[in-house]
mmJSON file of the N, C-alpha and C atoms, coordinates in Angstrom:
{"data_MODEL":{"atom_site":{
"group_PDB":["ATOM","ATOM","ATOM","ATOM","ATOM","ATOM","ATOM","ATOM","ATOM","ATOM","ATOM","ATOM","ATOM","ATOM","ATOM","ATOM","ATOM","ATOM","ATOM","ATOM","ATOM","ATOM","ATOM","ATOM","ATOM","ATOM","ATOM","ATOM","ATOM","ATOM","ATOM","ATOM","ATOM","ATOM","ATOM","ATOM","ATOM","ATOM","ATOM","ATOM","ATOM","ATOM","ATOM","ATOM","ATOM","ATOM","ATOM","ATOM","ATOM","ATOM","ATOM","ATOM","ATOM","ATOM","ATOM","ATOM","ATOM","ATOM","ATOM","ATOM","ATOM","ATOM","ATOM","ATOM","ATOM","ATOM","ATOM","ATOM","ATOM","ATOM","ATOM","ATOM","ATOM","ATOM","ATOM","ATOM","ATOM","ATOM","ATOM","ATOM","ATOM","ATOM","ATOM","ATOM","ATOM","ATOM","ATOM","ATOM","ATOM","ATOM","ATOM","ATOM","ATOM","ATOM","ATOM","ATOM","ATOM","ATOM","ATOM","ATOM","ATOM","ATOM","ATOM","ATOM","ATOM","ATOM","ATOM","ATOM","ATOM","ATOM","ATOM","ATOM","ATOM","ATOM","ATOM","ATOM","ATOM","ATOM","ATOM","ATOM","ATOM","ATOM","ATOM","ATOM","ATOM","ATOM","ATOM","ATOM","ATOM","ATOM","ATOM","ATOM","ATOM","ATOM","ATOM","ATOM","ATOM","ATOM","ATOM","ATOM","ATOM","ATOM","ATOM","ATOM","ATOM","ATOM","ATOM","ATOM","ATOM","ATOM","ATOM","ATOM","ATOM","ATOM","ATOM","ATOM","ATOM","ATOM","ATOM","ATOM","ATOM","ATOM","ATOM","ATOM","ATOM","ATOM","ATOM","ATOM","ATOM","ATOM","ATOM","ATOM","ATOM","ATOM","ATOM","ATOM","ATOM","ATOM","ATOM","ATOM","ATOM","ATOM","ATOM","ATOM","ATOM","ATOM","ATOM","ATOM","ATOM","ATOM","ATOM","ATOM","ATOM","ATOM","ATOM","ATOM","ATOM","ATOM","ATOM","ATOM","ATOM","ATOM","ATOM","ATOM","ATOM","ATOM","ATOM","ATOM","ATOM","ATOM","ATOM","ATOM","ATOM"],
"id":[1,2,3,4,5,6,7,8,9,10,11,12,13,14,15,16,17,18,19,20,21,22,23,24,25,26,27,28,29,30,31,32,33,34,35,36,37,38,39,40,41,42,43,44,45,46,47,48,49,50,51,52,53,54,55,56,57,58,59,60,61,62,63,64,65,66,67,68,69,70,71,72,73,74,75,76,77,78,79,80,81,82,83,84,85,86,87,88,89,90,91,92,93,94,95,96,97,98,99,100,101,102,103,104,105,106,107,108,109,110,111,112,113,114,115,116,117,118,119,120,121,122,123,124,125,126,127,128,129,130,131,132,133,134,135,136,137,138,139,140,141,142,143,144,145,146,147,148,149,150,151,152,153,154,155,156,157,158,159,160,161,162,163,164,165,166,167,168,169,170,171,172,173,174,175,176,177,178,179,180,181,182,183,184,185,186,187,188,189,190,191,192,193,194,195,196,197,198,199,200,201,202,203,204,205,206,207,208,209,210,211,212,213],
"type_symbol":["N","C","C","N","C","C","N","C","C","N","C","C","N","C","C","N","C","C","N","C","C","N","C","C","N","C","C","N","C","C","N","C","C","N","C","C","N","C","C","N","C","C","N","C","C","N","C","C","N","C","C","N","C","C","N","C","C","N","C","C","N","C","C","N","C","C","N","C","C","N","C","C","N","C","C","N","C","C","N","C","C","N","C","C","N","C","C","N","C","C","N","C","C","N","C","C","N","C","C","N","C","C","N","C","C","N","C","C","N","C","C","N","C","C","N","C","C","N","C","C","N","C","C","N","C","C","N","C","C","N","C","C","N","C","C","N","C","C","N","C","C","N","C","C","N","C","C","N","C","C","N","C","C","N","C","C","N","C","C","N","C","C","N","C","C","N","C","C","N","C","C","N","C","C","N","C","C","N","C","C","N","C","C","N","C","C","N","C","C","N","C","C","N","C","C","N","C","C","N","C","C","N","C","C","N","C","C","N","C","C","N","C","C"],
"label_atom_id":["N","CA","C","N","CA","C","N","CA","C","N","CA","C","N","CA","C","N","CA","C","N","CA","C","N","CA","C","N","CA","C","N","CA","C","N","CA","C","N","CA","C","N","CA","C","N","CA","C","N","CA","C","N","CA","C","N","CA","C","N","CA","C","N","CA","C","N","CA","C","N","CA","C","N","CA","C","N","CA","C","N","CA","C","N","CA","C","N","CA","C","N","CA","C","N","CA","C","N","CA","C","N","CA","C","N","CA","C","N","CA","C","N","CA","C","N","CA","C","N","CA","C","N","CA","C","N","CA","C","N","CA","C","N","CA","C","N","CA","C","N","CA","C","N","CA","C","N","CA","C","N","CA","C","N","CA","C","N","CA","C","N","CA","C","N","CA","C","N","CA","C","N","CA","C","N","CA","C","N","CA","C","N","CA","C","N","CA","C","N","CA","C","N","CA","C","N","CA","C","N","CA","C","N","CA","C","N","CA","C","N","CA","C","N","CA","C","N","CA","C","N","CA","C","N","CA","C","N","CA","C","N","CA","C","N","CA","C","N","CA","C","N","CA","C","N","CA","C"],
"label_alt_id":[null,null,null,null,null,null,null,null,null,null,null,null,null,null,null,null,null,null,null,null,null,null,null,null,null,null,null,null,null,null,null,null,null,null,null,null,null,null,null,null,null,null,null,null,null,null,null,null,null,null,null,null,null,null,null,null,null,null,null,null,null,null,null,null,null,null,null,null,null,null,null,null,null,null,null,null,null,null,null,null,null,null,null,null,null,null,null,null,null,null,null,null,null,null,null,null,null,null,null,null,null,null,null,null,null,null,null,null,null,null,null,null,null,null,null,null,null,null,null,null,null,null,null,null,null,null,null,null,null,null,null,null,null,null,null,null,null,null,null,null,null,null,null,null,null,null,null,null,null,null,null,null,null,null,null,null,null,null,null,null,null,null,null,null,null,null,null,null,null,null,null,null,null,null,null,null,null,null,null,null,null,null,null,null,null,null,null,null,null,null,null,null,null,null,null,null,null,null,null,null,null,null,null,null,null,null,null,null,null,null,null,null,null],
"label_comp_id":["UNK","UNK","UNK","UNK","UNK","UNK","UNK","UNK","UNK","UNK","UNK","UNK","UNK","UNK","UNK","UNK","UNK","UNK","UNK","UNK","UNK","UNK","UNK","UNK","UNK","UNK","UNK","UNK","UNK","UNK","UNK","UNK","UNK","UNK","UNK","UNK","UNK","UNK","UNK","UNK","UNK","UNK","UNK","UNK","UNK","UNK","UNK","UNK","UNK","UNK","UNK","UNK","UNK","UNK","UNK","UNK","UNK","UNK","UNK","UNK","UNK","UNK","UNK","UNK","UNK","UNK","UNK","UNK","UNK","UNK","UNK","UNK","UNK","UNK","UNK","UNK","UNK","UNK","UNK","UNK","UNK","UNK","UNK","UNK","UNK","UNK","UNK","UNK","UNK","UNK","UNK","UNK","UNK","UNK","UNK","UNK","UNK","UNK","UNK","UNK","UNK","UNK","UNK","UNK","UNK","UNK","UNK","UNK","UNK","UNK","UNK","UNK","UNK","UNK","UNK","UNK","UNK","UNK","UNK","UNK","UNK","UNK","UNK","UNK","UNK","UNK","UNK","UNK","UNK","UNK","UNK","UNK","UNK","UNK","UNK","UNK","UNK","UNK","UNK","UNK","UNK","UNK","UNK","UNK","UNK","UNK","UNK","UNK","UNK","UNK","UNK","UNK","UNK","UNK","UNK","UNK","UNK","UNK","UNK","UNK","UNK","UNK","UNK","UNK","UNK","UNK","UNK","UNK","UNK","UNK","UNK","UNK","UNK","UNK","UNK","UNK","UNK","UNK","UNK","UNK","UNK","UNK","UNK","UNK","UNK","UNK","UNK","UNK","UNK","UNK","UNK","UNK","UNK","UNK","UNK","UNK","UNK","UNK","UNK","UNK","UNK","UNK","UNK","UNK","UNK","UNK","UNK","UNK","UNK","UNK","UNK","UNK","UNK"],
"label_asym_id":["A","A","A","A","A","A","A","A","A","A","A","A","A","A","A","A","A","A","A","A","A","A","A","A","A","A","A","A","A","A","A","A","A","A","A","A","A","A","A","A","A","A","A","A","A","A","A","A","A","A","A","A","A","A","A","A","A","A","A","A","A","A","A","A","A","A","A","A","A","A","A","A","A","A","A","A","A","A","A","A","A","A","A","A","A","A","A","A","A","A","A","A","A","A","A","A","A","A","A","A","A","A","A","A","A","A","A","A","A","A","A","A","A","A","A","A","A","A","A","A","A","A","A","A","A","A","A","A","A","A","A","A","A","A","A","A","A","A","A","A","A","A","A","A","A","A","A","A","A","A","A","A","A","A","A","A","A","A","A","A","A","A","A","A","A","A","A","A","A","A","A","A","A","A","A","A","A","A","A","A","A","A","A","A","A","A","A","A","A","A","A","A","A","A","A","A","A","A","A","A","A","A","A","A","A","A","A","A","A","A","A","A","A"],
"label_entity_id":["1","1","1","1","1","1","1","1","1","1","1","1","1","1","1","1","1","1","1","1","1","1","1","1","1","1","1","1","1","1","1","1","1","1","1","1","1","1","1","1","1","1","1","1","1","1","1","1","1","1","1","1","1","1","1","1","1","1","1","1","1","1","1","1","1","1","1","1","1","1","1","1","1","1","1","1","1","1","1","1","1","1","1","1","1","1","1","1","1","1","1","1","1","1","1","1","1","1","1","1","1","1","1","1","1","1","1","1","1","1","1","1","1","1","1","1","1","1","1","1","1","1","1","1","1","1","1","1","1","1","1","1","1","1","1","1","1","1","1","1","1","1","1","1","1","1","1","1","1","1","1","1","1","1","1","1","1","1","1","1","1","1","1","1","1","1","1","1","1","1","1","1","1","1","1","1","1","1","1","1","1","1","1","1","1","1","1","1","1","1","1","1","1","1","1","1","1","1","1","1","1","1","1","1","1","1","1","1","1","1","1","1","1"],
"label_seq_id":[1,1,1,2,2,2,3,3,3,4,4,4,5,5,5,6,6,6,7,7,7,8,8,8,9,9,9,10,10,10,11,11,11,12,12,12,13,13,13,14,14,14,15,15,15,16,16,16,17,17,17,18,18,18,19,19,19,20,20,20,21,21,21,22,22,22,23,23,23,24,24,24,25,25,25,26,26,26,27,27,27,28,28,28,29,29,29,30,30,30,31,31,31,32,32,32,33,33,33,34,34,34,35,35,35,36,36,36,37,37,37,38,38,38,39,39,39,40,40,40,41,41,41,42,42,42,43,43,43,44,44,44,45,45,45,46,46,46,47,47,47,48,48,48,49,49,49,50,50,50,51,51,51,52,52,52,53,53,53,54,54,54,55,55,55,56,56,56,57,57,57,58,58,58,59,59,59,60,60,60,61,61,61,62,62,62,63,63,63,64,64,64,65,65,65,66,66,66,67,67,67,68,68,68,69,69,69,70,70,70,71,71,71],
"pdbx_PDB_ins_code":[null,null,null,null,null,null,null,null,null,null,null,null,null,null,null,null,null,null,null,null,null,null,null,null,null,null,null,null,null,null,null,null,null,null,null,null,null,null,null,null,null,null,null,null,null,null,null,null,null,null,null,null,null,null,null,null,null,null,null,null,null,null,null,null,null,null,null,null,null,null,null,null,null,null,null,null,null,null,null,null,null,null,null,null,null,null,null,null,null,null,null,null,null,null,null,null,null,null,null,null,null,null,null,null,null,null,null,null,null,null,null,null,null,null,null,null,null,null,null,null,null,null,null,null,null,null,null,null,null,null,null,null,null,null,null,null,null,null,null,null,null,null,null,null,null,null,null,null,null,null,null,null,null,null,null,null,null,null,null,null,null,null,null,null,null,null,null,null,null,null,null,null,null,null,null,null,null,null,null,null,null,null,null,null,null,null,null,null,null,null,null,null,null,null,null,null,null,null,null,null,null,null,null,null,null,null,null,null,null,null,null,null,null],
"Cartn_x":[12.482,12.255,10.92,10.628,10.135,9.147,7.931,7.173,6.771,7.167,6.439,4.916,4.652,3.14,2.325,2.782,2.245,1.388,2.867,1.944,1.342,1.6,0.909,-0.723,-0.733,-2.342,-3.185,-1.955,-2.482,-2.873,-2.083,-2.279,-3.502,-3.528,-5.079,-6.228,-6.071,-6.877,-7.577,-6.123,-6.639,-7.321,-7.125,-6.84,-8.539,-8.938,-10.093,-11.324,-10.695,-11.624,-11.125,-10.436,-10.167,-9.042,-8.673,-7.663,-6.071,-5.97,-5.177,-3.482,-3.243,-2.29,-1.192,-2.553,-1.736,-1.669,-2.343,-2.262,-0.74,-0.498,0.793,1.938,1.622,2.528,3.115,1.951,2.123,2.856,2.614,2.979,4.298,4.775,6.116,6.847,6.73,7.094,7.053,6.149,6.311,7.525,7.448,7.985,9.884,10.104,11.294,11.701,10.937,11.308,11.212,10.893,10.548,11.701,12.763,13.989,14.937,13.433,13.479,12.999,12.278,11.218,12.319,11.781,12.511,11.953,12.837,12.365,11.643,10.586,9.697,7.807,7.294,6.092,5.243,5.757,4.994,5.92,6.695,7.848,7.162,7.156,6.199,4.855,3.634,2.614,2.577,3.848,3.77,4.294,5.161,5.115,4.172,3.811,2.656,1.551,0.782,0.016,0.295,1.64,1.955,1.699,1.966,1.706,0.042,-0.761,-1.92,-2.748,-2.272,-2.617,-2.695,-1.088,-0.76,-1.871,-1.842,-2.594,-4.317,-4.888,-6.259,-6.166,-4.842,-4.817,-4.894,-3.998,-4.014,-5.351,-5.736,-7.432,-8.467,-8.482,-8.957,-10.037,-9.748,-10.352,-10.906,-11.617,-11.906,-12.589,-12.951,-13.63,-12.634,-12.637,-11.836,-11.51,-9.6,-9.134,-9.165,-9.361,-9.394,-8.074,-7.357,-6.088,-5.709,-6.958,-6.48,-6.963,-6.336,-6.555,-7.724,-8.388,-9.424,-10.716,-10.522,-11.825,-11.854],
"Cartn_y":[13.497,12.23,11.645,10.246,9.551,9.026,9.402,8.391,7.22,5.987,5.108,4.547,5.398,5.101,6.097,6.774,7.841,6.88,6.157,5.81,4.936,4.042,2.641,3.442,4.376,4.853,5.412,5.758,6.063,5.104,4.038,3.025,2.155,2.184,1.753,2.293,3.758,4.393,4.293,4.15,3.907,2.941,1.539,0.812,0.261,1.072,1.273,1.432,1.913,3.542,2.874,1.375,1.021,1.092,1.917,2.61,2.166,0.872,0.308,0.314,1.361,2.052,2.561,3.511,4.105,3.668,2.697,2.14,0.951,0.725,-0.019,0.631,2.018,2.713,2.791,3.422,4.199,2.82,1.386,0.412,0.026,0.519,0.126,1.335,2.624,3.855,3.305,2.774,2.234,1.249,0.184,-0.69,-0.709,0.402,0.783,2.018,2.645,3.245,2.21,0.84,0.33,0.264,-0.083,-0.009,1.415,2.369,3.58,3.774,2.647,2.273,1.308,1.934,1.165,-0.278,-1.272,-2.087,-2.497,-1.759,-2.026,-1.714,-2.093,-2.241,-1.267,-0.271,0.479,0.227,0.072,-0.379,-1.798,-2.777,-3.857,-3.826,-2.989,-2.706,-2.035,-1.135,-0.695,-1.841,-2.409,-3.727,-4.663,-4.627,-6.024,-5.41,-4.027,-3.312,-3.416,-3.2,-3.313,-4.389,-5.817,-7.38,-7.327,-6.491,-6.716,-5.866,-4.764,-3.665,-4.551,-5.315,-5.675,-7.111,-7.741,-9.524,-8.378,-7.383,-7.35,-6.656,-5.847,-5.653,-6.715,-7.633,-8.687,-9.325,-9.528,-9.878,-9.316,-8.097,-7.056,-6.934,-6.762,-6.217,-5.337,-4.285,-3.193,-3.008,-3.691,-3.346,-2.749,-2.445,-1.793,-3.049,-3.018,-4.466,-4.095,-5.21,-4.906,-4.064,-4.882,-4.161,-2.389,-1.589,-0.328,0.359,1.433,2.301,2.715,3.338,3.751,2.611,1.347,1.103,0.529],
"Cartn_z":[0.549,1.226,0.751,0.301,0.292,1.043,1.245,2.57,2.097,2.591,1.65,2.182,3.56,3.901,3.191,2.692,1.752,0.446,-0.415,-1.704,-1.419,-0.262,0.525,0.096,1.176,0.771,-0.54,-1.181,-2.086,-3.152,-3.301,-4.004,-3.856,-2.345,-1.871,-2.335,-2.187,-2.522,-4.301,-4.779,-6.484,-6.938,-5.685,-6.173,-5.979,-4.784,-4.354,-5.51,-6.202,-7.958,-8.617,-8.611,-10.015,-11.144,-10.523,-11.548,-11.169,-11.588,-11.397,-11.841,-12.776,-13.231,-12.1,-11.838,-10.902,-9.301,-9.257,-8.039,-7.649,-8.982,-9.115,-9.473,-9.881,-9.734,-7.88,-7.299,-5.824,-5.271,-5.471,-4.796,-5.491,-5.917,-6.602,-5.528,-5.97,-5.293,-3.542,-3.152,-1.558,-1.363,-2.264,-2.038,-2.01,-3.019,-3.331,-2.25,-1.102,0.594,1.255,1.232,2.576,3.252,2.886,3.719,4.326,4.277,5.24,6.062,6.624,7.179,8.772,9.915,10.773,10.652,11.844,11.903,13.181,13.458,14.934,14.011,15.339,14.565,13.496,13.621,12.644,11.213,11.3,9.845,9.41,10.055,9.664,9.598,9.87,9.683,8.075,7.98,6.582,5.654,6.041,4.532,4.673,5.959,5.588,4.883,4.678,4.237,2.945,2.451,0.76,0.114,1.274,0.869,0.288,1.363,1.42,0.331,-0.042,-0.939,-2.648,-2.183,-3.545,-4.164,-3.414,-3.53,-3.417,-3.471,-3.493,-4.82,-5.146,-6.371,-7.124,-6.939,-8.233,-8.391,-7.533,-7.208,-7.672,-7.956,-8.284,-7.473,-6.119,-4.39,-5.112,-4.902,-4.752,-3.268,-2.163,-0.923,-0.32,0.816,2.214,2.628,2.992,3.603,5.019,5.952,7.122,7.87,6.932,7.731,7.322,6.551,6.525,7.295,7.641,8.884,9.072,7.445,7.393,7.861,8.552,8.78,10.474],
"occupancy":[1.0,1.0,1.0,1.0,1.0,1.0,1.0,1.0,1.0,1.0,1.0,1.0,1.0,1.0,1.0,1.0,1.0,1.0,1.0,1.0,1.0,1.0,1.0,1.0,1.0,1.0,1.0,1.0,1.0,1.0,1.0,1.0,1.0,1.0,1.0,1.0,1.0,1.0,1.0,1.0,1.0,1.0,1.0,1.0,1.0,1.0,1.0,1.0,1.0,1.0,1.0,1.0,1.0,1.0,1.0,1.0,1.0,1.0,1.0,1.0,1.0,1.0,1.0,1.0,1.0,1.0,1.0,1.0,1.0,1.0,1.0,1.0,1.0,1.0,1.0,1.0,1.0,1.0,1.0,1.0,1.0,1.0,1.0,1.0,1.0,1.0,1.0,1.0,1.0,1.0,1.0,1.0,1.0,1.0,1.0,1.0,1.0,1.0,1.0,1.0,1.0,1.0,1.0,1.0,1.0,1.0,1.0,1.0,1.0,1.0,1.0,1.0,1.0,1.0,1.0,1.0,1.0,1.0,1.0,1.0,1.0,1.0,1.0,1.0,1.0,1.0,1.0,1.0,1.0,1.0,1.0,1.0,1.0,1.0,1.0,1.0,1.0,1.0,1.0,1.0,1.0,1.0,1.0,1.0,1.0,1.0,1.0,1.0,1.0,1.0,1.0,1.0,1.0,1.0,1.0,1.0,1.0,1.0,1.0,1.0,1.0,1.0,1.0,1.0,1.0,1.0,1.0,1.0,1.0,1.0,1.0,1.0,1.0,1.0,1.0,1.0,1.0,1.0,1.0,1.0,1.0,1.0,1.0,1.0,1.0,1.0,1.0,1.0,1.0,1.0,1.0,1.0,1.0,1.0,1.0,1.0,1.0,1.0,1.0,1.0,1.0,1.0,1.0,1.0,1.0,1.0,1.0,1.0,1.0,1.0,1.0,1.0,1.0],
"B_iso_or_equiv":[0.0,0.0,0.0,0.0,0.0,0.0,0.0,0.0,0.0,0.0,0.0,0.0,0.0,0.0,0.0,0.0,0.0,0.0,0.0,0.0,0.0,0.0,0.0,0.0,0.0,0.0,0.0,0.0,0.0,0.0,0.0,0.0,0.0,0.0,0.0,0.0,0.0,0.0,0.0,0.0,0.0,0.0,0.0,0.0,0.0,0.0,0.0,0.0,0.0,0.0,0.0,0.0,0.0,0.0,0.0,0.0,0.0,0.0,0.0,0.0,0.0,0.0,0.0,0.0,0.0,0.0,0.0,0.0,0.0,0.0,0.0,0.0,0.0,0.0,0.0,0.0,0.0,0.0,0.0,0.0,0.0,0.0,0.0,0.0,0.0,0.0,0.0,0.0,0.0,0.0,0.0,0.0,0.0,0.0,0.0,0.0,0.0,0.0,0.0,0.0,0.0,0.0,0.0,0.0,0.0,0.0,0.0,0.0,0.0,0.0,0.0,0.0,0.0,0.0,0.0,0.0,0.0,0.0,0.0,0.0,0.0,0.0,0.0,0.0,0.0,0.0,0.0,0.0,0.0,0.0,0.0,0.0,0.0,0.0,0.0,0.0,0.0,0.0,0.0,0.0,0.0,0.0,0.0,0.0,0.0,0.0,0.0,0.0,0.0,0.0,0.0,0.0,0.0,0.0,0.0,0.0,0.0,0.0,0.0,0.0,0.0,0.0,0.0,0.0,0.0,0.0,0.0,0.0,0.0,0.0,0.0,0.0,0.0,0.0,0.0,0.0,0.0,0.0,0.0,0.0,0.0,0.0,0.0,0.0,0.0,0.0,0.0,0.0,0.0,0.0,0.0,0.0,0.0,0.0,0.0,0.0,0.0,0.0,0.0,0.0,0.0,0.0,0.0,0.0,0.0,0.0,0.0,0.0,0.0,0.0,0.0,0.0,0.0],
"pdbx_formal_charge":[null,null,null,null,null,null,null,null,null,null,null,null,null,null,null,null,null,null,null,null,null,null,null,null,null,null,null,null,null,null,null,null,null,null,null,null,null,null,null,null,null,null,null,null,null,null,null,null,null,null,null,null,null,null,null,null,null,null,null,null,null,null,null,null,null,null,null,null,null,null,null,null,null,null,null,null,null,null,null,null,null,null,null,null,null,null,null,null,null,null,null,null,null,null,null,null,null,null,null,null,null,null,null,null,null,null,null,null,null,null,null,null,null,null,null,null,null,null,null,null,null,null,null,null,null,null,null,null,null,null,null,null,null,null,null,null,null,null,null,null,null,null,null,null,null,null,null,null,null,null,null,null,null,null,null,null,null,null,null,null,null,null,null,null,null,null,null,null,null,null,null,null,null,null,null,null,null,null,null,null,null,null,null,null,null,null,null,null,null,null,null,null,null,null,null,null,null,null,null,null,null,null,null,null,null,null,null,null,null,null,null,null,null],
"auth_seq_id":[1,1,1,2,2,2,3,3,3,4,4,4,5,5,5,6,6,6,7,7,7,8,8,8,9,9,9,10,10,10,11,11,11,12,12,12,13,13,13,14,14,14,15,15,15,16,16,16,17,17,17,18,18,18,19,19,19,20,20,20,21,21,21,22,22,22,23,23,23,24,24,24,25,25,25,26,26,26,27,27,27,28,28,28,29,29,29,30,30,30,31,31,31,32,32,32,33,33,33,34,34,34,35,35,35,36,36,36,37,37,37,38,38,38,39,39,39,40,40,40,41,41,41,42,42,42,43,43,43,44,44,44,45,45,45,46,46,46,47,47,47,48,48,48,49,49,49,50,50,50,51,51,51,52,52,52,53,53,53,54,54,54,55,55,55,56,56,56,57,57,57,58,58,58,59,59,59,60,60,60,61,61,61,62,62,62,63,63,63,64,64,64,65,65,65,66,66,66,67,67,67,68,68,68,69,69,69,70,70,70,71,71,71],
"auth_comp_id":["UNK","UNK","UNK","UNK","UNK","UNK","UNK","UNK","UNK","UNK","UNK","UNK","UNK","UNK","UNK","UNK","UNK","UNK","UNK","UNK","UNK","UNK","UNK","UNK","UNK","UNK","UNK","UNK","UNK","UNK","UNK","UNK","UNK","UNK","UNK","UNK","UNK","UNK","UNK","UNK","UNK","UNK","UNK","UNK","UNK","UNK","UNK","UNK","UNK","UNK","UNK","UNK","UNK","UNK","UNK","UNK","UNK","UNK","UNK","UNK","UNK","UNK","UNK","UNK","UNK","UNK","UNK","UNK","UNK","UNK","UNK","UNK","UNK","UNK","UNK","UNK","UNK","UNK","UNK","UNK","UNK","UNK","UNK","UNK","UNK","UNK","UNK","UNK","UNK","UNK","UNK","UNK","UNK","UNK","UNK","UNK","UNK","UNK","UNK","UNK","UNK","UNK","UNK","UNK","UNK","UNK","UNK","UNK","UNK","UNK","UNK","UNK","UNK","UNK","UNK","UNK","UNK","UNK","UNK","UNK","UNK","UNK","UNK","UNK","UNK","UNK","UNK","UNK","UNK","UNK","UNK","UNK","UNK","UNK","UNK","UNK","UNK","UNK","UNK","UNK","UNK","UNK","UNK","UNK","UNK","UNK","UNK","UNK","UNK","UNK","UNK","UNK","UNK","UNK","UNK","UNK","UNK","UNK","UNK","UNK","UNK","UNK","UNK","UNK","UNK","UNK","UNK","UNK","UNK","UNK","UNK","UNK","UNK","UNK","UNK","UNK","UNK","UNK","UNK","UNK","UNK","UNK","UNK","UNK","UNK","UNK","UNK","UNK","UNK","UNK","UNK","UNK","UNK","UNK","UNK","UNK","UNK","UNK","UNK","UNK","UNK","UNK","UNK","UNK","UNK","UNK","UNK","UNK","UNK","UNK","UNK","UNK","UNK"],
"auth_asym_id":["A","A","A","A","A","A","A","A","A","A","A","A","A","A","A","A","A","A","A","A","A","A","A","A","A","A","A","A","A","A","A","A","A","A","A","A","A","A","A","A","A","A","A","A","A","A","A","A","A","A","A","A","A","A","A","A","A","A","A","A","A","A","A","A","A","A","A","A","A","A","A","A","A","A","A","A","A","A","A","A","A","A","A","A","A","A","A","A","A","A","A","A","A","A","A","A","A","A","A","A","A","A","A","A","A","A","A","A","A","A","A","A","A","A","A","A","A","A","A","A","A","A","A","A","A","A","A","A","A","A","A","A","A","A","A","A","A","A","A","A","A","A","A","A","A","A","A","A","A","A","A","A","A","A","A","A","A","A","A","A","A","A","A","A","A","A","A","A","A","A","A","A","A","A","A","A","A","A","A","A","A","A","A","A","A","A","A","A","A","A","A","A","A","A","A","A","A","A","A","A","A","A","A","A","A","A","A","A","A","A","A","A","A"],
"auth_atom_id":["N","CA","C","N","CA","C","N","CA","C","N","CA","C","N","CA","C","N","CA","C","N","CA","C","N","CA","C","N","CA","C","N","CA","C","N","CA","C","N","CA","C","N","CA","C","N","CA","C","N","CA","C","N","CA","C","N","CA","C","N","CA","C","N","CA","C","N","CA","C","N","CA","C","N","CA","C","N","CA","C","N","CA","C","N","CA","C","N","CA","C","N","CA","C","N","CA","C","N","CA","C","N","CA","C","N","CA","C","N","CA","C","N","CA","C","N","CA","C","N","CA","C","N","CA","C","N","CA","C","N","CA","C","N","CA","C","N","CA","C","N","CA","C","N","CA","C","N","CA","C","N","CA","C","N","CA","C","N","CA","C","N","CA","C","N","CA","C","N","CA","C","N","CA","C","N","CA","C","N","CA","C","N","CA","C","N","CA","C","N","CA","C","N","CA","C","N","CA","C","N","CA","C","N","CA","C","N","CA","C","N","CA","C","N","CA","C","N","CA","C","N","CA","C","N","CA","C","N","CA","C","N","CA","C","N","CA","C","N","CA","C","N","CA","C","N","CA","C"],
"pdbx_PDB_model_num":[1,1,1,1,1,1,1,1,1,1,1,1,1,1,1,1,1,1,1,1,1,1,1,1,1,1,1,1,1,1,1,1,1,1,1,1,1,1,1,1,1,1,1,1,1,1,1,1,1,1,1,1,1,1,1,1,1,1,1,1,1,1,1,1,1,1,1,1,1,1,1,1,1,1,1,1,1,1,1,1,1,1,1,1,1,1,1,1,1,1,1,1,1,1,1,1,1,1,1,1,1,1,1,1,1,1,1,1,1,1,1,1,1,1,1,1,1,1,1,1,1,1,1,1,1,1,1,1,1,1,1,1,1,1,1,1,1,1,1,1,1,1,1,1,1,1,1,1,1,1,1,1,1,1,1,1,1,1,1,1,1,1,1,1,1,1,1,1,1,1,1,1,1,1,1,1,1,1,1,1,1,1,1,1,1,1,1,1,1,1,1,1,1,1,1,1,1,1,1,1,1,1,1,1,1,1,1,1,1,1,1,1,1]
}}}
């Protein structure tokens, strides 16, 4: 099984260090479970997180987004 809050973080995490490879890897890998993902609020907290992971990637974010757990 697949977690897709798993690569959600991890992708963050890469994406955090730069290393943007693999951070679009982990967000591809999320994006392709989300529909294992119920549909109540924690199932939408995880795709809106991927929306948000992804647009600071393209941006090339590197800060902490508000919306991750870690802050």
């Amino acid at each position: 099984m697949t977690l897709p809050s798993l690569h959600l973080n991890l992708a963050d995490d890469y994406r955090r260090l730069q290393q943007t490879e693999p951070a679009y890897e982990h967000l591809e890998l999320a994006r392709k479970h989300l529909d294992q993902l119920p549909d109540n609020p924690y199932g939408n907290l995880i795709r809106s997180g991927v929306q948000h992971v992804a647009d600071a990637l393209a941006a090339g974010n590197t800060q902490p987004l508000e919306s991750s757990p870690s802050t």
